[in-house]
C-alpha positions in Angstrom: 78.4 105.6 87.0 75.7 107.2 88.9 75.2 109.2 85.9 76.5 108.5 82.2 79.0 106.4 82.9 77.5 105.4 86.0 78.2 102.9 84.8 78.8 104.2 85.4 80.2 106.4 85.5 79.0 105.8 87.5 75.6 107.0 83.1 76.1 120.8 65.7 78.4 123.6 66.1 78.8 126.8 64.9 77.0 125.2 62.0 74.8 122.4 61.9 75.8 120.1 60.2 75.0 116.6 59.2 77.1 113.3 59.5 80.8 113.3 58.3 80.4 116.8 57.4 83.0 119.3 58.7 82.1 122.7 60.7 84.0 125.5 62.6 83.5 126.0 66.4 84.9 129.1 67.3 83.7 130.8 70.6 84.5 131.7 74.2 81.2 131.7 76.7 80.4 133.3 80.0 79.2 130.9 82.5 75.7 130.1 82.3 73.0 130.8 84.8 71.3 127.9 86.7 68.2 127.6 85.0 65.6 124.8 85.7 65.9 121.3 84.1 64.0 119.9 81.4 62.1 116.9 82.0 64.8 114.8 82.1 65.3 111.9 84.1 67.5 108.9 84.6 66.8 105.1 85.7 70.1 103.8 87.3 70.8 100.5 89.1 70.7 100.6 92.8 74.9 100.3 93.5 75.2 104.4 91.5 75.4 103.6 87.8 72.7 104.9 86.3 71.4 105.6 82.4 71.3 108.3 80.5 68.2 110.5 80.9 67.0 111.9 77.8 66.6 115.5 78.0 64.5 117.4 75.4 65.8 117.7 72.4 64.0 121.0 71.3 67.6 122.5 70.8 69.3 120.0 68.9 69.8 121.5 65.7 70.1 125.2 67.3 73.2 127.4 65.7 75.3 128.5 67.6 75.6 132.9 67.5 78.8 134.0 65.9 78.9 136.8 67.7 81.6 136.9 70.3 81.2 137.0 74.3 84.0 138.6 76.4 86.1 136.0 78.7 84.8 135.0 81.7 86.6 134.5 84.9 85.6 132.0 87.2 86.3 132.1 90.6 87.6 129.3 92.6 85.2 128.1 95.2 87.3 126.3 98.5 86.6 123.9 100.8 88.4 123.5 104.0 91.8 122.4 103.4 92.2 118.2 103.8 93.2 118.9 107.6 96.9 118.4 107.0 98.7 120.0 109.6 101.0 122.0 107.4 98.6 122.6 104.4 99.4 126.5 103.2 96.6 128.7 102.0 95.1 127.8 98.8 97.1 129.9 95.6 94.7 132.3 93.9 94.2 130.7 90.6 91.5 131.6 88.2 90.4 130.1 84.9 89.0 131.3 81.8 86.3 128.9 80.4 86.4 128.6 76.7 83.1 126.7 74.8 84.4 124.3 72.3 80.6 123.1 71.6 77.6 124.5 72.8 75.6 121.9 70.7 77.1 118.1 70.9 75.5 115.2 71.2 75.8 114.4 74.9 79.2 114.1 75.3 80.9 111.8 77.5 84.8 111.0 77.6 87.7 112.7 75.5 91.3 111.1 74.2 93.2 113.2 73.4 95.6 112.5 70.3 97.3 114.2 67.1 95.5 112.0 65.2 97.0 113.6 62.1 100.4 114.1 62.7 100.0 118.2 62.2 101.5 119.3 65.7 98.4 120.3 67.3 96.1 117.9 69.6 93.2 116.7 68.7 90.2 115.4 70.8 88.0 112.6 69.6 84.9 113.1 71.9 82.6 109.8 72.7 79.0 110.8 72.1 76.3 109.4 74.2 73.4 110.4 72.0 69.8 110.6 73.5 69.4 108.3 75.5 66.2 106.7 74.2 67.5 106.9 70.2 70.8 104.8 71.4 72.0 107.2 68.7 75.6 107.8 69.7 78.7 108.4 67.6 82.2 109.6 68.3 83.3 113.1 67.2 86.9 114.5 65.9 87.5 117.8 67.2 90.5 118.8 65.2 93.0 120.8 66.4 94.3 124.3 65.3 96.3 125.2 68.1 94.0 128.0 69.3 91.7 126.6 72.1 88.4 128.5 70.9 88.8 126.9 67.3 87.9 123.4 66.6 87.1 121.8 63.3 85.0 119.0 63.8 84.0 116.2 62.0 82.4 112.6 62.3 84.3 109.7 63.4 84.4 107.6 60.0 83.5 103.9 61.6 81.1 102.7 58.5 77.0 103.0 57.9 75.5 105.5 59.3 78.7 106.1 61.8 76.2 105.6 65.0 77.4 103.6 67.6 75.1 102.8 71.3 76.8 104.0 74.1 80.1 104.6 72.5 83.0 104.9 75.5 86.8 106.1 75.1 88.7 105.1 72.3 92.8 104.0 72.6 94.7 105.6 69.8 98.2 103.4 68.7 99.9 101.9 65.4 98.1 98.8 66.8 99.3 96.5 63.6 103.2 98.0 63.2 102.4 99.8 59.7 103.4 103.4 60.7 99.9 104.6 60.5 97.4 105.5 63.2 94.7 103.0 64.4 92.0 103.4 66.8 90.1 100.9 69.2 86.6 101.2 70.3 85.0 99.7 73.7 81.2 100.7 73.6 77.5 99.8 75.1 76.2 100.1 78.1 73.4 99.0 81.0 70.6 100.9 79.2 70.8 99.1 76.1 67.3 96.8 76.0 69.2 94.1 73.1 72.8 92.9 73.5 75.1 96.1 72.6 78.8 95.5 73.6 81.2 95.9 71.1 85.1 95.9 70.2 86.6 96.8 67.1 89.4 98.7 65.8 89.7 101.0 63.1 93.3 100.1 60.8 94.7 103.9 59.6 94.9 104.4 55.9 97.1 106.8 55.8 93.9 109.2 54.2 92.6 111.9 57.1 89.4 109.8 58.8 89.0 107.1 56.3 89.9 103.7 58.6 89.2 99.9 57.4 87.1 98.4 60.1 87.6 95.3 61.8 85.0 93.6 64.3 86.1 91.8 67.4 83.4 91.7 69.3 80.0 92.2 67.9 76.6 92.5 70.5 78.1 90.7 73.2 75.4 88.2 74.7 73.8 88.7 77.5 73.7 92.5 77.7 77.4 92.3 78.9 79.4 95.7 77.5 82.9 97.4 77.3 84.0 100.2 79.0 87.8 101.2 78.8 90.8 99.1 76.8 94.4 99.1 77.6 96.8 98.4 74.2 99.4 96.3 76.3 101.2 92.9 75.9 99.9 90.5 78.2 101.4 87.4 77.3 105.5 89.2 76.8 105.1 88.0 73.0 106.0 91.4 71.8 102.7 91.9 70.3 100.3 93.8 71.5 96.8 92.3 73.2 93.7 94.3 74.4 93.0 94.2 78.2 89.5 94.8 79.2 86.5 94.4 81.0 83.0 92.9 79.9 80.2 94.5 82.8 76.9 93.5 83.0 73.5 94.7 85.1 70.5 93.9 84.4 68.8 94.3 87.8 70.1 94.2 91.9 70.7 90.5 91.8 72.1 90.1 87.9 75.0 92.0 87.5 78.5 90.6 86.9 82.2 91.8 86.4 84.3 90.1 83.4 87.9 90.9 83.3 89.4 89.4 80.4 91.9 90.2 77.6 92.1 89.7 73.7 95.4 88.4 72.5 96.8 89.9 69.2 98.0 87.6 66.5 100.6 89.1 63.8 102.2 87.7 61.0 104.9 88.7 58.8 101.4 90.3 56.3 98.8 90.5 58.7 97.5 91.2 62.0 94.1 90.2 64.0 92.9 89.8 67.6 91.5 86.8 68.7 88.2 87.4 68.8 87.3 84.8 72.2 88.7 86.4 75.5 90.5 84.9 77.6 89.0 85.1 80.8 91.2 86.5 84.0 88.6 86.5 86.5 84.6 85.5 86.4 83.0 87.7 88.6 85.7 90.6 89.6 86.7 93.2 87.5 85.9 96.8 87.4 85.2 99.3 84.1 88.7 100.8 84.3 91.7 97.9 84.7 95.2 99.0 84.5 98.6 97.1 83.8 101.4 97.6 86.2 104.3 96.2 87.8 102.3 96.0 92.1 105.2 93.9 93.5 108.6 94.6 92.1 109.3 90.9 90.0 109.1 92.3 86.9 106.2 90.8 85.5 102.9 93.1 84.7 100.1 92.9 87.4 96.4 94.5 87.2 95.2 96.9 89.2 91.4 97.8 89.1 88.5 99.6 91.1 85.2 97.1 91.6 81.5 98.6 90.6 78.8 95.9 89.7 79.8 92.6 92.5 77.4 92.2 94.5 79.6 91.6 97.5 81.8 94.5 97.5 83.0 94.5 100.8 83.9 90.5 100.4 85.0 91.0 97.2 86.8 94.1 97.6 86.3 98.5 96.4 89.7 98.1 95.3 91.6 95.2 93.9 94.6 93.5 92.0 95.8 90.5 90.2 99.2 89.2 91.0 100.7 87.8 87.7 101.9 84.4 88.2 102.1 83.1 84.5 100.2 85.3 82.2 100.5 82.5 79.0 99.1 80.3 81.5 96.3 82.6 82.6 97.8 82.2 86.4 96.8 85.4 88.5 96.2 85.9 92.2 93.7 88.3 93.3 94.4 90.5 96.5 92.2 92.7 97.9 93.6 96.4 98.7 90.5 97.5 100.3 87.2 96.9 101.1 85.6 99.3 103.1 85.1 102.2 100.5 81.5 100.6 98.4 81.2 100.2 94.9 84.1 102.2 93.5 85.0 103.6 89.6 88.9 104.3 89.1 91.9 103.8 90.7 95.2 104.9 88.9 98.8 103.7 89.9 100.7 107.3 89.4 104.7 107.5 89.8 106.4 110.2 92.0 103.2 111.9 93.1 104.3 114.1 96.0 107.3 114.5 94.1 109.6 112.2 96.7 110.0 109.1 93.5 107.5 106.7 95.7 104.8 105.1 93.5 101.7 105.7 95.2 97.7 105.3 94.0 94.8 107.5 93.5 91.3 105.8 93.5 87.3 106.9 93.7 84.8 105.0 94.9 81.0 105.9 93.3 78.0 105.8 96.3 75.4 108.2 97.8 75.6 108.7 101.4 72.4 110.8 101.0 70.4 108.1 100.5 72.5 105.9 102.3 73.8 107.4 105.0 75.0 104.4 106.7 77.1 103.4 103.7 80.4 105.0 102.8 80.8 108.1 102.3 82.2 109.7 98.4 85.9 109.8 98.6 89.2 110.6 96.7 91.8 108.5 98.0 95.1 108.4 98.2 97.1 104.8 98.7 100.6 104.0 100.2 101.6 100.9 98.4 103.0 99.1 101.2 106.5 97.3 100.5 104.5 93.9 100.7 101.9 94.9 98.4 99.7 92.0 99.3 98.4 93.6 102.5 95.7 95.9 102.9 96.8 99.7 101.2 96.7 102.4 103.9 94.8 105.6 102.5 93.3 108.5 103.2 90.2 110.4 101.7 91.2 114.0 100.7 87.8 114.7 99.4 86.1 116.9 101.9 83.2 118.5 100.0 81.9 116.3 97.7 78.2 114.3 97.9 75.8 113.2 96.1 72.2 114.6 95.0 69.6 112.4 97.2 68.6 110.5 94.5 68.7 106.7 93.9 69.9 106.4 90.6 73.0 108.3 91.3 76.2 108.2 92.8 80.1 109.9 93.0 82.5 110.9 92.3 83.5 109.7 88.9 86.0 110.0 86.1 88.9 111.9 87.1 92.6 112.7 85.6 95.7 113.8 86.8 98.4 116.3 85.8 100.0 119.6 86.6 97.4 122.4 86.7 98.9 125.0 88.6 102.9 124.8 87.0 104.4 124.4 90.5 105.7 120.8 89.0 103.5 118.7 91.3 100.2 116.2 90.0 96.5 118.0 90.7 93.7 115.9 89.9 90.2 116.8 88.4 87.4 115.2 89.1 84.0 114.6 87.8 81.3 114.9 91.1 79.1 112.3 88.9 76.0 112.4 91.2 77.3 115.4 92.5 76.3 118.2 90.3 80.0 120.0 90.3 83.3 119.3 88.6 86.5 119.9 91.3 90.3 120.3 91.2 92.6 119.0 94.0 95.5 121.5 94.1 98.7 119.4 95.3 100.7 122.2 97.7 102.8 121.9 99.3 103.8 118.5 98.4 101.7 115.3 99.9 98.9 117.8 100.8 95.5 118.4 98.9 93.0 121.2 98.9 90.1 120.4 97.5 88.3 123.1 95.1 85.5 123.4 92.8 86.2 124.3 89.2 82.8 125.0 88.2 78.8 124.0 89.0 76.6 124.1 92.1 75.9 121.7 94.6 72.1 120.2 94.4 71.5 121.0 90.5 68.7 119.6 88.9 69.5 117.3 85.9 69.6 119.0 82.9 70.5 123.1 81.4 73.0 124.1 84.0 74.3 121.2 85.4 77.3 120.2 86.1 76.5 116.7 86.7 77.5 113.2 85.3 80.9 115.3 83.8 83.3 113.7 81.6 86.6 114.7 79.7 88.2 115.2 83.0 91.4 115.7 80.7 94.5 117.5 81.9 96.6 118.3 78.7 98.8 121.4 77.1 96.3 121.8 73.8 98.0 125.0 72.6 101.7 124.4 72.5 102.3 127.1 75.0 103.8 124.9 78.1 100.7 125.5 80.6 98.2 122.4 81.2 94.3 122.9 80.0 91.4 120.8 81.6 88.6 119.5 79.3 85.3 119.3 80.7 81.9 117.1 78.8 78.7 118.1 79.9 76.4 115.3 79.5 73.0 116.8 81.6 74.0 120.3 80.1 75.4 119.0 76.6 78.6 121.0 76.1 82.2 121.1 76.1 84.6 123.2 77.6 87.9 123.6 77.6 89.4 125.9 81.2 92.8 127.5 80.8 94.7 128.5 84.0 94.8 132.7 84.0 
């Protein structure tokens, strides 16, 4: 991810406080003022996914002032309307921004979860760390039902608790006990020794104390993990991981693993395999998702394609037809190929509203610096009735590019939900290499207008910046029936939380 993620992706609180301990955040802030960067930079692979600059780290043990700051509104910023005939003017919505951390530890991507049963959402927040300490760690931001009050605490996984490149965790009873569990997919491109790792943490039943369990530990040859899917693969009725192992190491060696982890449960115990079985050597993509494509009930996988070196062979946008799963039999169709290395692509039920399954992808590129490439896009796909064809789609992106430089790319991470409460799905969306974060405001249904929810085009790296976003959440945190969007600032290092006015 041109940035944080870049792979992608697309690449201390109100106290400071030291590992495991607890500390308030409690604070709404006024939007900053572009300010110049520090000297950060970032060396990213030449397809967009770049690593993680480190930025100075003068303030990382700053407090934050307990004195308060009044709300700030934000105005929306439009772009031309996506050139749909009957598109209606864009609704005057506005958003407070409220700071849940003005001091984390270059946060990257959210889940959201009451991870202790108390009613209110929690959000357990993947830290990136400086990039040249390889010092990450996940965060628990708990919940109190009030969005400018978060308790937050160290992720429990062992040691020291630091993890390299830690990416976002899956939170299920994974082994049937009533209790809690978490999975963790981590490491990353910049990592100079092998750093991919799997494990999952077994609840106790005790707030953030977990039992560990390894399943995959420094995977060889600087492969790593970046998204798991809890899901049964094999219809056993227990539940597997499905994931994908990414490598790049420089233009020529970089590789796409897609693979799953069966789980093994007894009438006492329960473990996952810890050798993959391999679906496909050589295509995959950071972000694979499980779903029924063609209608024969049987699970198929859908996934967008980032480090192949023959994308438009190989495919932006791709699934596997399931044939026999057990067997490992899967057929691989290509859904498009014109749209260049690409991040996400999500299979979302009923989204104009009319009960049609239809999909939402994003590629990740710079037609800055390549001009003669494709150009960043936001796409919509018809699933045709035979799915095996080429997907028809349409880019409803029309402001969004990335900063002229060659270690990034956009966009990257989005979400999906109602923002606006007219009962239709909006998306957010990270610009990645694009220094902005944007909404897509669904009305009337089947028609997009594209707007920017905060940051300015052509930011440098660094205080400021909107760029190489995560989070990318759209979630009701408060209990009070209207959808909040959670924003990570890696470049800037903050989170923020936006509630619709």
């Amino acid at each position: 991810m041109s940035n944080f993620y870049g792979l992608v992706f697309c690449l201390c609180l109100i106290f400071c406080i030291s590992c495991g301990e607890s500390s308030r955040v409690n604070k709404t802030e006024q939007p900053d003022e572009a300010g110049d960067l520090d000297s950060e930079t970032t060396d990213k692979d030449q397809a967009g996914h770049s690593e993680p600059a480190e930025q100075d780290e003068t303030n990382d043990s700053a407090e934050i002032p307990d004195a308060e700051i009044p709300d700030t509104e934000i105005p929306d910023t439009d772009t031309p309307d996506n050139g749909t005939p009957d598109s209606e003017p864009a609704a005057e919505i506005e958003f407070e921004r409220i700071l849940v951390d003005g001091n984390p530890n270059k946060p990257a991507f959210v889940t959201v979860d009451d991870l202790d049963n108390d009613g209110h959402p929690d959000m357990i927040v993947a830290q990136y760390g400086p990039m040249a300490k390889f010092s990450g760690n996940y965060d628990i931001y708990w919940g109190t039902g009030k969005l400018d009050e978060w308790t937050k605490e160290t992720l429990n996984i062992g040691g020291d608790n630091g993890i390299s490149y830690p990416h976002p965790v899956k939170v299920a009873d994974i082994n049937g006990d009533g209790i809690k569990d978490i999975l963790s997919p981590s490491g990353f491109l910049a990592c100079l020794v092998d750093c991919g790792n799997l494990f999952w943490l077994e609840g106790t039943g005790e707030r953030n104390k977990w039992t560990k369990h390894e399943i995959v530990s420094n995977m060889k040859d600087k492969y790593f993990f970046f998204d798991v899917s809890l899901v049964d693969i094999d219809g056993d009725e227990v539940v597997d991981i499905l994931t994908n192992a990414s490598k790049k190491s420089s233009a020529l060696s970089q590789d796409e693993k897609l693979m799953w982890f069966k789980g093994i449960k007894t009438d006492t115990t329960f473990e996952f395999d810890t050798t993959p079985t391999i679906i496909s050597d050589g295509n995959g993509g950071p972000f694979p998702r499980f779903v029924d494509i063609n209608g024969d009930d049987k699970k198929d996988i859908v996934v967008a394609q980032f480090f192949n070196k023959k994308i438009s062979e190989n495919g932006s946008f791709i699934w596997f037809e399931q044939v026999d799963a057990q067997n490992n039999e899967w057929n691989k169709h290509i859904i498009d190929n014109e749209s260049g290395e690409s991040f996400m692509l999500e299979i979302i039920d009923d989204l104009y509203g009319d009960g049609i399954r239809r999909a939402v992808g994003v590629n990740h590129v710079n037609s800055a610096s390549k001009p003669n490439g494709p150009k960043e896009g936001v796409f919509i796909f018809d699933i045709p009735e035979e799915p095996t064809q080429k997907w028809p789609k349409k880019n409803i992106a029309t402001d969004i590019q990335s900063r002229n430089l060659s270690n990034q790319a956009a966009p990257g991470l989005f979400g999906y939900g109602d923002i606006t409460g007219n009962g239709l799905i909006d998306l957010v969306v990270s610009g990645d290499g694009d220094s902005r974060v944007f909404w897509f405001e669904q009305n009337p249904a089947g028609t997009f207008t594209q707007h920017t929810l905060d940051g300015f085009a052509g930011a440098s790296m660094g205080a400021g910046s909107f760029g190489q976003a995560g989070g990318m959440q759209i979630v009701d945190l408060d209990g009070d029936g209207i959808n909040e969007i959670i924003v990570t600032l890696y470049e800037d290092n903050k989170i923020y939380i936006y509630k619709r006015k």
